[in-house]
N, C-alpha and C positions, 0 to 999 in steps of 0.2 A: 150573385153566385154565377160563376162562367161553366157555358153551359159543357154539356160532356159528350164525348163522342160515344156513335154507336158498340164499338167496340170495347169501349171501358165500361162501358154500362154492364154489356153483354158479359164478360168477363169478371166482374164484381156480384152479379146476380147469383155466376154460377158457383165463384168463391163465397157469396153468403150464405148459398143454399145451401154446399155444403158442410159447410162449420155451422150452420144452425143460430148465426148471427141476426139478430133483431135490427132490420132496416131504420129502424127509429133512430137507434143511438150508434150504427157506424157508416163508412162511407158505403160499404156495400150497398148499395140500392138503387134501385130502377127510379124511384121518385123522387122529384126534384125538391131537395130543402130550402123552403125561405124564413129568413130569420130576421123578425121587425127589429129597425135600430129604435129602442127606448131607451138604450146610455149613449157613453162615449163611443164614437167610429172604431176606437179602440180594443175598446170590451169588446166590441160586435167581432171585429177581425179575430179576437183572440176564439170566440165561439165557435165562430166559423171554423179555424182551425183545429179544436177541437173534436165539428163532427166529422172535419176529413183527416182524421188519424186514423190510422186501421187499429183496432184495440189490440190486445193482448190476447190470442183463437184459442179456446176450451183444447185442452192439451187431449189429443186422439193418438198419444202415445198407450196408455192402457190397451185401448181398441186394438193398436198393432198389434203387441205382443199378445192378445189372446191366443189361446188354444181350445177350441177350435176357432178360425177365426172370422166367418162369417156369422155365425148367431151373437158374437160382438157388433160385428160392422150394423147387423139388423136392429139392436138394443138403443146402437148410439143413434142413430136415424130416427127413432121411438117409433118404428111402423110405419113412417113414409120413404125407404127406400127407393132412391128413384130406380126405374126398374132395368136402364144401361148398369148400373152396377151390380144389381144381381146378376145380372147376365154375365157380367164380365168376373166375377166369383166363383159364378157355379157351373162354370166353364173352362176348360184347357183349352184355346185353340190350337195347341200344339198335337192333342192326344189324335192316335189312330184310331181309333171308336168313337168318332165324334157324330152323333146323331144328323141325318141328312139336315135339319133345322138347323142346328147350331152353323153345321157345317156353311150354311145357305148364312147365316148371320155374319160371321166371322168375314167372309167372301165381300157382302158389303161393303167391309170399310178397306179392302183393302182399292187405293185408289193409283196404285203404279203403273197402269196398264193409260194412264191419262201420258202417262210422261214420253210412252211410244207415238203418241200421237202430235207432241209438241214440232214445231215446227216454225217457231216466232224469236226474236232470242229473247232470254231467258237470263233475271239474277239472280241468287241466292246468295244469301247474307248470313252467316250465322257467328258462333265464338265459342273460342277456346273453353269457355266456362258455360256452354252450354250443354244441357243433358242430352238433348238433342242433334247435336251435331253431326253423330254416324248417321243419321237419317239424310240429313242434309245432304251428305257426301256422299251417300251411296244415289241420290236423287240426280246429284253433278254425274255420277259415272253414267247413270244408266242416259240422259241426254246423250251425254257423249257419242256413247256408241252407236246412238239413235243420229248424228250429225249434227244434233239442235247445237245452234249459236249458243252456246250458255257463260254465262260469266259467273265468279264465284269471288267472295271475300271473306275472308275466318279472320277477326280482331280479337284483341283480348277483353270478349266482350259474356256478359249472361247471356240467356236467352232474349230476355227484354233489351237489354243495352244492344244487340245485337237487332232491332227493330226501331230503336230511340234515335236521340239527337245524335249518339254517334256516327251513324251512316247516313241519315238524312240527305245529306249534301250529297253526297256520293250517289244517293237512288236518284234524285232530280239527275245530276250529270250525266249518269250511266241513260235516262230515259231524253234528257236532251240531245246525246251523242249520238242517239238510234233515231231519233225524229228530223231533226234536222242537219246530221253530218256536222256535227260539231266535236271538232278534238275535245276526248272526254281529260279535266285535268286532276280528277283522283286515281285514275290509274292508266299504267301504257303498256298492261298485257292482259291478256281474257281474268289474269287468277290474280288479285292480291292479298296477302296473306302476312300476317303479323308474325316475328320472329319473337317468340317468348326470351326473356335472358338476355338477349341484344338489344332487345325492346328499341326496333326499328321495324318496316312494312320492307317486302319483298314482293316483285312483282314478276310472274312468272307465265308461260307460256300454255303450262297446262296441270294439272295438278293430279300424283303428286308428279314432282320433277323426279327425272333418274338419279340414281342416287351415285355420288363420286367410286364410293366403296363401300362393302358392308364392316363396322367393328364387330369382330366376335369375343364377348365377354362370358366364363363361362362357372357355371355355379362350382365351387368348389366348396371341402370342407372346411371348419373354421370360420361360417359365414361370410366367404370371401367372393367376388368374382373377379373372376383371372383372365390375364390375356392369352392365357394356354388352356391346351386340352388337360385334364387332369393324367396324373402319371399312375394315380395307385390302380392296382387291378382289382382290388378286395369288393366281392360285392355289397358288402356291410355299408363301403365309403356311402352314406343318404342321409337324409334329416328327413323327420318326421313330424308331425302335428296331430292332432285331432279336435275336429270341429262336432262341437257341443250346440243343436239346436234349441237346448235347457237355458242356453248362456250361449249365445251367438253373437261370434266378430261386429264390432257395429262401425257404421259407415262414418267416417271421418274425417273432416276437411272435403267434403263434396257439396258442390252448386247445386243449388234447388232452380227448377223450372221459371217462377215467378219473381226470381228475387233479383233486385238490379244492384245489388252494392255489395258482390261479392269482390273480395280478391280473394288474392293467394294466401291461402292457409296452411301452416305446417298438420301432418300426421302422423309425425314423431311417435306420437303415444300408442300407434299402430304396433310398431316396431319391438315396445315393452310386450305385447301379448304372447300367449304361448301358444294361441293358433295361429300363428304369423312365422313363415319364415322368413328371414331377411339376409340377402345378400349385398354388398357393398364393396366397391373397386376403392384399388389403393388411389391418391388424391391425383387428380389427372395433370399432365405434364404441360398442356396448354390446352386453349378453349376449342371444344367440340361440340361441332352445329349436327344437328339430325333435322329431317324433312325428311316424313312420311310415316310410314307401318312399322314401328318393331315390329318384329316377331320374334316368340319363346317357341324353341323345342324341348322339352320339358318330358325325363323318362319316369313317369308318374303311375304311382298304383295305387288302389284306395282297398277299404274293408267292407264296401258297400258300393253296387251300380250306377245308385243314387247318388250323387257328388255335384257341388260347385266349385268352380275354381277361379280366384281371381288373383289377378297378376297385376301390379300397381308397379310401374316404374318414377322411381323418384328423382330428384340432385339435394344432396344433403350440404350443407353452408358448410363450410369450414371453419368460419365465425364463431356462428351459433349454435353448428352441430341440429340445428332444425333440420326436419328432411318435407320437402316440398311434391306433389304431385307433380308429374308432365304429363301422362296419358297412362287407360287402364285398361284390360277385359275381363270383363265376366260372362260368363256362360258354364250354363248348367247339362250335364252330363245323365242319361240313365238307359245306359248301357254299357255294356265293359268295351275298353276300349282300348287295343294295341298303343303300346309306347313305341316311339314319341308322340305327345300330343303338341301337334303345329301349332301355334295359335296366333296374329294376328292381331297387338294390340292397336286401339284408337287411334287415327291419324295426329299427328301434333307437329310442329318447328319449333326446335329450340334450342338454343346456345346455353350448353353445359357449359362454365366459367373452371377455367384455371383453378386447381388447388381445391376444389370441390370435389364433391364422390359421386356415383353414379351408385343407384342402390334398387334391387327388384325384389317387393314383396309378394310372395305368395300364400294365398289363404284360402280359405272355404265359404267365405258370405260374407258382405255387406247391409247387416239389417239395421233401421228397414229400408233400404235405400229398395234391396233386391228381397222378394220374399223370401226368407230364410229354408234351408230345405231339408226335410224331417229326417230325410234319408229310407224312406220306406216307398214300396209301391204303391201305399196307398194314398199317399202325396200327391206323386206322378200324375194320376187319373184327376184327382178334385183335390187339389193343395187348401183351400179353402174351406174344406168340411174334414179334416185331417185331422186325427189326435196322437197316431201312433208317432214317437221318437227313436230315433236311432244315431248313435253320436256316430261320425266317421273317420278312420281313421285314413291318412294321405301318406303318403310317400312318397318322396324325390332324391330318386337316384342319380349321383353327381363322380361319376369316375371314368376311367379310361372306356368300358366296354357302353357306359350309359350317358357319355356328354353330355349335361341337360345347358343349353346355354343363351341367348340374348342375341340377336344380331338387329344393330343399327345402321340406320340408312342414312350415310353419313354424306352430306355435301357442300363442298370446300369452293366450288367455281363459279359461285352467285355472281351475276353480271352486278359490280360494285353501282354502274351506273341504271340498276333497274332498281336501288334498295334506296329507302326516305329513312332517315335517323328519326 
Protein backbone atom coordinates (compact mmCIF):
# COMPACT_ATOMS: atom_id res chain seq x y z
CA UNK A 1 0.00 0.00 0.00
CA UNK A 2 1.58 3.50 -1.04
CA UNK A 3 2.11 5.46 1.73
CA UNK A 4 -0.01 8.64 2.43
CA UNK A 5 0.68 12.10 2.91
CA UNK A 6 0.52 14.21 6.13
CA UNK A 7 -2.22 16.13 4.85
CA UNK A 8 -4.55 13.41 3.57
CA UNK A 9 -4.29 11.52 6.61
CA UNK A 10 -4.98 14.79 8.61
CA UNK A 11 -8.00 15.59 6.46
CA UNK A 12 -9.56 11.96 6.30
CA UNK A 13 -9.22 11.83 10.41
CA UNK A 14 -11.05 14.83 10.61
CA UNK A 15 -13.78 13.82 7.82
CA UNK A 16 -14.04 10.28 9.73
CA UNK A 17 -14.45 11.84 12.96
CA UNK A 18 -17.05 13.52 11.76
CA UNK A 19 -19.50 11.32 10.00
CA UNK A 20 -18.71 8.82 12.86
CA UNK A 21 -17.03 6.45 10.24
CA UNK A 22 -15.26 3.11 11.63
CA UNK A 23 -11.58 3.32 10.58
CA UNK A 24 -11.67 -0.35 10.06
CA UNK A 25 -13.79 -0.49 7.04
CA UNK A 26 -13.06 3.00 5.22
CA UNK A 27 -10.38 4.92 4.02
CA UNK A 28 -10.72 7.53 6.56
CA UNK A 29 -8.05 6.58 8.94
CA UNK A 30 -4.71 7.50 10.51
CA UNK A 31 -3.72 3.79 10.38
CA UNK A 32 -1.91 2.13 7.85
CA UNK A 33 -3.89 -1.16 6.24
CA UNK A 34 -1.90 -4.13 5.35
CA UNK A 35 -3.63 -6.77 3.53
CA UNK A 36 -1.74 -10.36 3.25
CA UNK A 37 -1.81 -11.73 -0.39
CA UNK A 38 -3.37 -15.31 0.26
CA UNK A 39 -5.21 -15.41 -3.39
CA UNK A 40 -4.63 -14.00 -6.80
CA UNK A 41 -2.57 -10.40 -7.01
CA UNK A 42 -5.90 -9.82 -8.37
CA UNK A 43 -8.28 -10.39 -5.66
CA UNK A 44 -5.79 -8.65 -3.43
CA UNK A 45 -5.82 -5.28 -5.78
CA UNK A 46 -9.50 -5.56 -6.05
CA UNK A 47 -9.59 -5.44 -1.79
CA UNK A 48 -7.42 -3.07 -1.71
CA UNK A 49 -9.63 -1.07 -3.67
CA UNK A 50 -12.33 -1.66 -1.89
CA UNK A 51 -10.94 -0.32 1.41
CA UNK A 52 -10.02 2.85 -0.28
CA UNK A 53 -13.59 3.69 -1.59
CA UNK A 54 -15.13 6.23 0.62
CA UNK A 55 -18.49 4.56 1.57
CA UNK A 56 -21.76 5.69 1.17
CA UNK A 57 -21.72 8.78 4.96
CA UNK A 58 -24.75 8.17 7.34
CA UNK A 59 -27.08 10.96 5.78
CA UNK A 60 -26.83 14.16 8.38
CA UNK A 61 -29.65 15.57 6.35
CA UNK A 62 -32.25 14.95 9.41
CA UNK A 63 -29.68 16.57 11.85
CA UNK A 64 -29.90 19.82 9.37
CA UNK A 65 -33.31 20.30 9.07
CA UNK A 66 -33.78 19.91 12.94
CA UNK A 67 -35.53 22.49 14.88
CA UNK A 68 -34.07 23.24 17.17
CA UNK A 69 -30.87 22.49 15.89
CA UNK A 70 -28.26 21.95 18.13
CA UNK A 71 -29.65 19.32 20.57
CA UNK A 72 -29.86 17.46 16.99
CA UNK A 73 -26.25 18.17 16.17
CA UNK A 74 -25.49 16.83 20.07
CA UNK A 75 -27.75 13.60 19.52
CA UNK A 76 -25.92 12.76 16.35
CA UNK A 77 -22.21 13.11 17.86
CA UNK A 78 -23.89 10.60 20.80
CA UNK A 79 -22.09 12.98 23.54
CA UNK A 80 -18.74 13.31 22.01
CA UNK A 81 -19.23 16.66 20.43
CA UNK A 82 -16.05 17.84 19.69
CA UNK A 83 -16.07 21.14 21.70
CA UNK A 84 -14.93 23.77 18.30
CA UNK A 85 -18.48 22.93 17.36
CA UNK A 86 -20.20 23.84 20.16
CA UNK A 87 -18.55 26.70 20.31
CA UNK A 88 -19.16 27.59 16.91
CA UNK A 89 -23.21 26.75 17.46
CA UNK A 90 -23.69 28.31 20.54
CA UNK A 91 -22.28 31.40 19.31
CA UNK A 92 -22.93 34.41 16.83
CA UNK A 93 -19.88 35.87 16.07
CA UNK A 94 -21.71 38.49 14.41
CA UNK A 95 -23.92 39.51 17.45
CA UNK A 96 -23.29 42.81 19.62
CA UNK A 97 -23.65 41.18 23.07
CA UNK A 98 -21.02 38.92 22.55
CA UNK A 99 -19.48 37.94 25.83
CA UNK A 100 -15.71 39.30 26.30
CA UNK A 101 -14.69 35.29 25.89
CA UNK A 102 -16.44 34.49 23.09
CA UNK A 103 -15.45 37.86 21.85
CA UNK A 104 -11.58 36.83 22.68
CA UNK A 105 -12.46 33.31 20.88
CA UNK A 106 -13.90 34.41 17.65
CA UNK A 107 -10.61 37.25 17.46
CA UNK A 108 -8.45 34.07 17.29
CA UNK A 109 -9.11 32.76 14.28
CA UNK A 110 -9.32 35.69 12.67
CA UNK A 111 -5.67 35.56 10.74
CA UNK A 112 -5.80 38.74 8.25
CA UNK A 113 -3.70 40.90 10.05
CA UNK A 114 -0.80 38.13 8.86
CA UNK A 115 -1.56 39.31 5.22
CA UNK A 116 -0.42 43.20 6.44
CA UNK A 117 2.75 41.87 7.18
CA UNK A 118 3.48 39.80 4.03
CA UNK A 119 6.08 41.01 2.07
CA UNK A 120 7.64 37.87 -0.07
CA UNK A 121 5.69 37.28 -3.20
CA UNK A 122 2.92 35.52 -2.96
CA UNK A 123 0.26 32.79 -5.04
CA UNK A 124 -2.97 32.04 -4.67
CA UNK A 125 -4.66 29.55 -6.68
CA UNK A 126 -8.27 28.91 -6.23
CA UNK A 127 -11.58 28.15 -8.91
CA UNK A 128 -14.52 29.08 -10.23
CA UNK A 129 -16.22 26.09 -8.38
CA UNK A 130 -14.96 26.83 -5.36
CA UNK A 131 -16.83 27.75 -2.04
CA UNK A 132 -14.17 29.54 -0.98
CA UNK A 133 -13.19 31.71 -3.56
CA UNK A 134 -14.32 35.25 -2.05
CA UNK A 135 -12.01 34.53 0.54
CA UNK A 136 -9.22 33.98 -1.68
CA UNK A 137 -9.96 37.27 -3.59
CA UNK A 138 -10.54 39.38 -0.81
CA UNK A 139 -6.84 37.89 0.55
CA UNK A 140 -5.42 39.04 -3.28
CA UNK A 141 -6.99 42.62 -2.58
CA UNK A 142 -5.87 43.11 0.83
CA UNK A 143 -1.88 42.16 -0.38
CA UNK A 144 -2.35 44.50 -2.98
CA UNK A 145 -2.99 47.34 -1.08
CA UNK A 146 -0.32 46.25 1.41
CA UNK A 147 2.31 46.35 -2.12
CA UNK A 148 3.00 42.43 -1.70
CA UNK A 149 4.05 40.89 -5.03
CA UNK A 150 1.14 38.62 -5.26
CA UNK A 151 0.01 36.56 -8.08
CA UNK A 152 -3.38 35.05 -8.57
CA UNK A 153 -4.93 32.15 -10.74
CA UNK A 154 -8.98 31.36 -10.74
CA UNK A 155 -9.46 27.90 -13.18
CA UNK A 156 -12.33 26.19 -13.63
CA UNK A 157 -11.50 24.29 -10.80
CA UNK A 158 -13.21 22.87 -7.06
CA UNK A 159 -11.73 23.72 -4.25
CA UNK A 160 -9.51 20.51 -4.30
CA UNK A 161 -8.94 20.57 -8.16
CA UNK A 162 -7.83 24.06 -7.44
CA UNK A 163 -4.79 22.49 -5.05
CA UNK A 164 -4.34 19.02 -7.45
CA UNK A 165 -2.68 18.22 -10.66
CA UNK A 166 -4.19 21.00 -12.33
CA UNK A 167 -1.88 23.74 -11.11
CA UNK A 168 0.83 21.63 -10.04
CA UNK A 169 2.91 22.64 -12.92
CA UNK A 170 2.20 26.03 -12.61
CA UNK A 171 3.18 26.29 -8.66
CA UNK A 172 6.80 24.52 -9.45
CA UNK A 173 7.02 27.42 -12.45
CA UNK A 174 5.63 30.32 -10.54
CA UNK A 175 8.32 29.25 -7.49
CA UNK A 176 11.10 28.49 -10.20
CA UNK A 177 10.52 32.02 -11.86
CA UNK A 178 11.05 33.75 -8.30
CA UNK A 179 14.21 31.50 -7.32
CA UNK A 180 16.09 31.61 -10.10
CA UNK A 181 14.82 34.49 -12.76
CA UNK A 182 13.44 32.00 -15.01
CA UNK A 183 10.73 33.12 -17.65
CA UNK A 184 7.68 31.65 -15.91
CA UNK A 185 6.00 29.67 -19.03
CA UNK A 186 2.30 29.30 -17.52
CA UNK A 187 1.64 32.74 -17.35
CA UNK A 188 2.86 36.40 -18.64
CA UNK A 189 1.03 38.63 -16.16
CA UNK A 190 0.69 38.65 -12.25
CA UNK A 191 -3.34 37.30 -12.81
CA UNK A 192 -4.37 34.38 -14.90
CA UNK A 193 -7.60 33.61 -15.01
CA UNK A 194 -10.03 31.14 -16.80
CA UNK A 195 -12.84 32.65 -19.02
CA UNK A 196 -15.94 30.30 -18.29
CA UNK A 197 -18.18 29.96 -21.80
CA UNK A 198 -14.96 30.76 -24.07
CA UNK A 199 -13.32 28.19 -22.15
CA UNK A 200 -9.94 29.80 -22.86
CA UNK A 201 -7.32 31.38 -19.90
CA UNK A 202 -6.71 35.15 -19.98
CA UNK A 203 -3.85 36.71 -18.63
CA UNK A 204 -4.07 40.01 -17.08
CA UNK A 205 -2.30 42.80 -15.30
CA UNK A 206 -4.29 42.86 -12.15
CA UNK A 207 -7.53 41.72 -11.03
CA UNK A 208 -10.26 42.60 -11.59
CA UNK A 209 -9.45 44.48 -14.93
CA UNK A 210 -11.53 47.89 -15.76
CA UNK A 211 -14.33 47.15 -17.14
CA UNK A 212 -15.01 48.32 -21.11
CA UNK A 213 -18.57 49.57 -20.00
CA UNK A 214 -21.17 48.61 -17.56
CA UNK A 215 -24.60 46.70 -19.48
CA UNK A 216 -27.63 47.84 -17.55
CA UNK A 217 -30.29 45.20 -17.47
CA UNK A 218 -33.22 46.12 -15.57
CA UNK A 219 -35.97 44.00 -13.75
CA UNK A 220 -39.13 44.50 -15.36
CA UNK A 221 -42.70 43.10 -15.29
CA UNK A 222 -43.48 39.96 -16.99
CA UNK A 223 -40.42 38.38 -15.55
CA UNK A 224 -38.32 40.12 -18.03
CA UNK A 225 -34.96 42.12 -17.86
CA UNK A 226 -34.92 44.96 -20.11
CA UNK A 227 -32.36 47.08 -21.64
CA UNK A 228 -34.61 50.13 -20.38
CA UNK A 229 -35.57 51.79 -17.53
CA UNK A 230 -39.14 50.74 -16.97
CA UNK A 231 -41.87 53.43 -18.14
CA UNK A 232 -44.93 52.42 -15.90
CA UNK A 233 -45.27 54.82 -12.85
CA UNK A 234 -47.83 52.52 -10.95
CA UNK A 235 -46.35 51.75 -7.65
CA UNK A 236 -48.04 48.28 -7.72
CA UNK A 237 -45.54 47.65 -11.03
CA UNK A 238 -43.24 44.58 -8.09
CA UNK A 239 -43.37 40.89 -7.68
CA UNK A 240 -43.36 39.33 -4.72
CA UNK A 241 -42.59 35.99 -2.86
CA UNK A 242 -42.46 34.56 0.56
CA UNK A 243 -39.91 32.45 2.09
CA UNK A 244 -41.24 29.62 4.19
CA UNK A 245 -38.53 28.48 6.94
CA UNK A 246 -41.27 25.38 7.37
CA UNK A 247 -40.23 24.56 3.65
CA UNK A 248 -37.04 26.45 2.75
CA UNK A 249 -35.51 27.23 -0.90
CA UNK A 250 -32.83 24.55 -1.02
CA UNK A 251 -29.60 24.97 -2.45
CA UNK A 252 -29.09 23.85 -6.04
CA UNK A 253 -26.45 22.88 -8.41
CA UNK A 254 -23.81 24.20 -5.81
CA UNK A 255 -19.99 22.85 -5.24
CA UNK A 256 -19.36 21.37 -2.10
CA UNK A 257 -15.82 22.13 -0.38
CA UNK A 258 -14.25 18.61 -0.77
CA UNK A 259 -15.42 17.38 -3.85
CA UNK A 260 -13.28 17.31 -6.99
CA UNK A 261 -15.53 16.17 -9.87
CA UNK A 262 -17.90 18.91 -10.00
CA UNK A 263 -18.99 20.53 -13.17
CA UNK A 264 -21.54 22.59 -14.24
CA UNK A 265 -24.81 21.90 -13.25
CA UNK A 266 -28.17 23.25 -14.43
CA UNK A 267 -30.67 24.92 -11.55
CA UNK A 268 -33.55 25.17 -13.80
CA UNK A 269 -35.73 23.70 -11.08
CA UNK A 270 -34.78 26.88 -8.92
CA UNK A 271 -36.63 28.76 -11.40
CA UNK A 272 -40.19 26.44 -11.03
CA UNK A 273 -40.37 27.63 -7.16
CA UNK A 274 -42.63 30.11 -5.88
CA UNK A 275 -40.00 31.58 -3.63
CA UNK A 276 -37.85 32.33 -6.50
CA UNK A 277 -38.22 35.17 -8.55
CA UNK A 278 -36.91 35.02 -12.02
CA UNK A 279 -35.93 37.55 -14.38
CA UNK A 280 -34.65 36.71 -18.01
CA UNK A 281 -33.39 39.06 -21.09
CA UNK A 282 -34.63 38.59 -24.62
CA UNK A 283 -31.94 36.11 -26.50
CA UNK A 284 -28.77 38.18 -26.72
CA UNK A 285 -27.73 39.65 -30.24
CA UNK A 286 -23.95 38.39 -29.97
CA UNK A 287 -21.60 36.99 -27.51
CA UNK A 288 -21.11 39.04 -24.01
CA UNK A 289 -17.92 38.69 -21.91
CA UNK A 290 -18.20 40.04 -18.31
CA UNK A 291 -14.99 40.22 -15.92
CA UNK A 292 -15.59 41.20 -12.44
CA UNK A 293 -18.50 42.18 -9.83
CA UNK A 294 -22.03 42.37 -10.90
CA UNK A 295 -23.74 44.38 -8.99
CA UNK A 296 -27.83 44.39 -8.24
CA UNK A 297 -29.66 47.57 -6.99
CA UNK A 298 -32.58 46.04 -5.93
CA UNK A 299 -35.71 48.38 -4.49
CA UNK A 300 -36.61 45.70 -1.89
CA UNK A 301 -39.10 45.58 1.14
CA UNK A 302 -39.74 42.73 3.33
CA UNK A 303 -42.54 41.89 6.30
CA UNK A 304 -39.76 41.09 8.79
CA UNK A 305 -36.06 42.86 9.77
CA UNK A 306 -35.06 39.44 9.72
CA UNK A 307 -34.38 38.46 5.84
CA UNK A 308 -31.92 36.82 3.46
CA UNK A 309 -31.46 37.62 0.13
CA UNK A 310 -29.90 35.83 -2.57
CA UNK A 311 -29.29 36.81 -5.98
CA UNK A 312 -28.03 33.88 -8.43
CA UNK A 313 -27.26 35.24 -11.92
CA UNK A 314 -27.50 32.57 -14.54
CA UNK A 315 -27.18 31.98 -18.87
CA UNK A 316 -29.99 29.79 -19.81
CA UNK A 317 -29.14 27.55 -23.23
CA UNK A 318 -31.21 28.31 -25.85
CA UNK A 319 -30.97 24.54 -26.77
CA UNK A 320 -31.89 23.10 -23.69
CA UNK A 321 -33.69 25.91 -22.06
CA UNK A 322 -31.22 24.60 -18.89
CA UNK A 323 -30.23 27.69 -17.03
CA UNK A 324 -26.72 27.50 -15.65
CA UNK A 325 -25.09 29.42 -12.57
CA UNK A 326 -22.16 32.19 -13.26
CA UNK A 327 -21.81 33.75 -9.82
CA UNK A 328 -24.07 34.60 -6.66
CA UNK A 329 -24.73 36.48 -3.22
CA UNK A 330 -25.93 35.88 -0.21
CA UNK A 331 -26.20 37.75 2.70
CA UNK A 332 -28.39 38.00 5.54
CA UNK A 333 -30.02 41.20 6.54
CA UNK A 334 -31.56 42.17 10.37
CA UNK A 335 -32.24 45.50 10.21
CA UNK A 336 -34.66 47.55 8.11
CA UNK A 337 -32.89 48.82 5.62
CA UNK A 338 -33.42 51.82 3.05
CA UNK A 339 -33.92 50.77 -0.67
CA UNK A 340 -31.94 50.39 -2.89
CA UNK A 341 -30.00 47.59 -1.65
CA UNK A 342 -26.40 47.68 -3.53
CA UNK A 343 -25.12 44.45 -3.47
CA UNK A 344 -22.10 43.01 -5.07
CA UNK A 345 -22.28 39.86 -6.45
CA UNK A 346 -19.11 37.03 -6.57
CA UNK A 347 -16.46 37.84 -8.73
CA UNK A 348 -16.66 35.58 -12.11
CA UNK A 349 -15.30 35.85 -16.26
CA UNK A 350 -17.47 34.77 -18.52
CA UNK A 351 -18.68 34.74 -22.11
CA UNK A 352 -22.42 34.83 -22.38
CA UNK A 353 -22.89 32.87 -26.04
CA UNK A 354 -25.19 34.38 -28.71
CA UNK A 355 -28.77 33.50 -28.84
CA UNK A 356 -28.72 32.59 -25.01
CA UNK A 357 -30.53 34.65 -22.06
CA UNK A 358 -29.11 36.09 -19.31
CA UNK A 359 -31.50 35.33 -16.21
CA UNK A 360 -31.20 36.83 -12.14
CA UNK A 361 -32.77 34.93 -9.51
CA UNK A 362 -33.85 36.21 -6.60
CA UNK A 363 -34.74 34.51 -3.34
CA UNK A 364 -34.62 34.19 0.48
CA UNK A 365 -32.27 31.02 1.46
CA UNK A 366 -30.14 28.44 0.13
CA UNK A 367 -30.75 25.55 2.70
CA UNK A 368 -28.69 23.97 3.82
CA UNK A 369 -26.00 25.37 1.88
CA UNK A 370 -26.73 28.81 4.15
CA UNK A 371 -28.46 28.21 7.62
CA UNK A 372 -31.90 28.93 6.93
CA UNK A 373 -33.44 32.02 8.76
CA UNK A 374 -36.48 31.78 11.18
CA UNK A 375 -37.06 35.39 10.70
CA UNK A 376 -37.35 36.17 14.34
CA UNK A 377 -35.05 37.95 16.87
CA UNK A 378 -34.58 35.23 18.48
CA UNK A 379 -32.66 33.55 15.70
CA UNK A 380 -30.41 36.65 15.41
CA UNK A 381 -28.82 36.20 18.86
CA UNK A 382 -28.42 31.91 18.92
CA UNK A 383 -29.71 30.63 15.36
CA UNK A 384 -28.81 27.28 16.81
CA UNK A 385 -31.00 26.94 19.96
CA UNK A 386 -33.95 28.76 17.85
CA UNK A 387 -37.49 27.42 17.50
CA UNK A 388 -39.63 30.29 16.99
CA UNK A 389 -40.68 30.64 12.93
CA UNK A 390 -41.72 33.31 11.05
CA UNK A 391 -42.43 33.08 7.07
CA UNK A 392 -41.28 36.44 5.19
CA UNK A 393 -42.60 37.98 3.04
CA UNK A 394 -40.16 40.20 0.06
CA UNK A 395 -40.80 42.50 -2.37
CA UNK A 396 -39.16 43.85 -5.41
CA UNK A 397 -40.14 46.95 -6.87
CA UNK A 398 -39.43 47.26 -10.63
CA UNK A 399 -40.69 50.66 -12.25
CA UNK A 400 -40.05 54.02 -13.27
CA UNK A 401 -39.70 55.63 -9.65
CA UNK A 402 -37.94 52.12 -8.23
CA UNK A 403 -35.44 50.69 -11.08
CA UNK A 404 -34.40 47.73 -9.46
CA UNK A 405 -31.65 46.49 -12.14
CA UNK A 406 -28.30 44.40 -12.93
CA UNK A 407 -25.20 46.14 -13.99
CA UNK A 408 -22.37 44.07 -15.72
CA UNK A 409 -18.80 44.79 -16.19
CA UNK A 410 -18.55 44.19 -19.52
CA UNK A 411 -15.01 43.76 -21.34
CA UNK A 412 -14.53 43.70 -25.04
CA UNK A 413 -10.41 44.84 -25.37
CA UNK A 414 -8.61 41.54 -23.94
CA UNK A 415 -5.20 41.77 -25.31
CA UNK A 416 -6.12 38.70 -27.93
CA UNK A 417 -2.22 38.00 -27.67
CA UNK A 418 -2.47 37.58 -23.47
CA UNK A 419 -5.53 34.92 -23.99
CA UNK A 420 -4.41 30.59 -24.50
CA UNK A 421 -7.57 28.81 -26.09
Amino acid sequence: MSKRSLLTTLVDQLFGYLNKLPPETTSYTTTSLRIPITTSSHESLALSATLYRPLSLPSTRPVIDSVPLLPAVESHFGGEMPWWLRKMLGTNPYSASLSPEDSNFWKGFDLSTALDRANIPILLTTGWFDPVMPAVLDQYSRLLENNSPASLTIGPWTHLGASGRNSLAEVFSWISSHLTNREEKERTAPVRVYITGAEKWAHLSSWPPSPTHHQELFLSSGSLLAGSVPTTAAPESSSTFKFNPLDPTPAIATPQLFDNTYTKQPNTALSARPDILTFTSAPLPSDLQIIGRPRVDLFHTSSSSHFDILLILNEVDATTSQSYPITEKFIRFSSDNKAPLSLDLHDCAHMFRKGNYIQLLVGGGSHPRYMRNFGTEEAKENPAEATMMRSVTHTVSHNAQAPSRILLPVVTDLDKSKQDV
